[in-house]
N, C-alpha and C positions, 0 to 999 in steps of 0.2 A: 155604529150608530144604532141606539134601541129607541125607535121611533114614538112608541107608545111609553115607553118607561122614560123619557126625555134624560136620557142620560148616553155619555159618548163614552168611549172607552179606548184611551190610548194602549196599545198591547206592542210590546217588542217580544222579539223571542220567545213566544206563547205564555209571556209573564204580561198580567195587566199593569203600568209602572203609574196610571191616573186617570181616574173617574170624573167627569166633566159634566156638571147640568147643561142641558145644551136643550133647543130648542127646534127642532123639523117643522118642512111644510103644512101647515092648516088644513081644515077641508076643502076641495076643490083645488090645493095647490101641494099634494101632499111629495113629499122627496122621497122620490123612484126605490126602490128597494132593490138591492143588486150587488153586486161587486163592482168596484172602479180604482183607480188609480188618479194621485192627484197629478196633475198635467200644467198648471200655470198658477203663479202664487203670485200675489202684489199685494204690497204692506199700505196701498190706497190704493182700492179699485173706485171706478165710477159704474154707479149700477142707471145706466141710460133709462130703462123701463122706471124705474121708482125713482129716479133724481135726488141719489145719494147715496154717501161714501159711506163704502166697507170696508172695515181699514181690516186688516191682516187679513186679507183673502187667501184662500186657498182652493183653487176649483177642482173637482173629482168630477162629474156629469156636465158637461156643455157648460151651461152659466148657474149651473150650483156650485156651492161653495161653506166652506167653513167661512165663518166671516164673526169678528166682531158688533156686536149690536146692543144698544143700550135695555134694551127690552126683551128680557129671557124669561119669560113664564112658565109654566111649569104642565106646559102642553103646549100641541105643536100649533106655531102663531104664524111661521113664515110664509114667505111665498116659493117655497121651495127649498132653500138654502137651510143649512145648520147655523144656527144663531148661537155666538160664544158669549159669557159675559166676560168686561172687560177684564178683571183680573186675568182671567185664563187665555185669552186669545195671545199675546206672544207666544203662551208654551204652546198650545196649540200649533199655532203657523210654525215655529220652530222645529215641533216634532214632522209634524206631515209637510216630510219632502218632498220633489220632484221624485215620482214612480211609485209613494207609501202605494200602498192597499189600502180601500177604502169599502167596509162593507156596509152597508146599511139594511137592519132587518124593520 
C-alpha cells in the first residue's frame, strides 16, 4: 500500500499481477506504516465506531482493513482503513488471504 501515491499493489512471487487506486487514512487518522499480515476477512463487516458495512473486509492491523467503500478519492480520506472501489474489492478480498503480507509505505 503507497499511502501518498493512493495506489495498492497486489504482488505474488515478486511479480506485480494488479495496481489498485485505493484510498488510506486521512490526516489525524492516517494507516500505520509497517508490515502485517491479514488475520480475519468478512464479505460484511459492521464497523461499530462509524455505523456501517464494509463489505469485503479484510483486516491486516487490529480494525484496519481493506474494505470496499463507495467513496475512493484520490488522496487519503479514511479513517484508517484502505478504501477499495467497488469494482475491485472482490479481487482484492479474494487475493489477500488468511496470513497475505501486508506492507504499507
Amino acid at each position: 500500500v503507497y499511502r501518498s501515491k493512493g495506489v495498492t499493489l497486489l504482488v505474488k512471487g515478486g511479480r506485480t499481477k494488479r495496481a489498485i487506486h485505493t484510498s488510506s487514512g486521512g490526516p489525524g487518522n492516517e494507516t500505520p506504516s509497517g508490515r502485517y499480515e491479514v488475520f480475519r476477512k468478512e464479505l460484511r463487516s459492521w464497523s461499530v465506531p462509524f455505523s456501517t458495512w464494509l463489505p469485503y473486509a479484510s483486516y491486516f492491523n487490529n480494525g484496519i482493513a481493506f474494505h470496499e467503500y463507495p467513496d475512493v478519492p484520490p488522496y487519503p480520506a479514511s479513517h484508517g482503513c484502505v478504501r477499495v472501489p467497488a469494482p475491485e474489492a472482490p479481487l482484492v478480498y479474494g487475493f489477500a488471504a488468511i496470513g497475505t503480507t501486508v506492507v504499507v509505505y
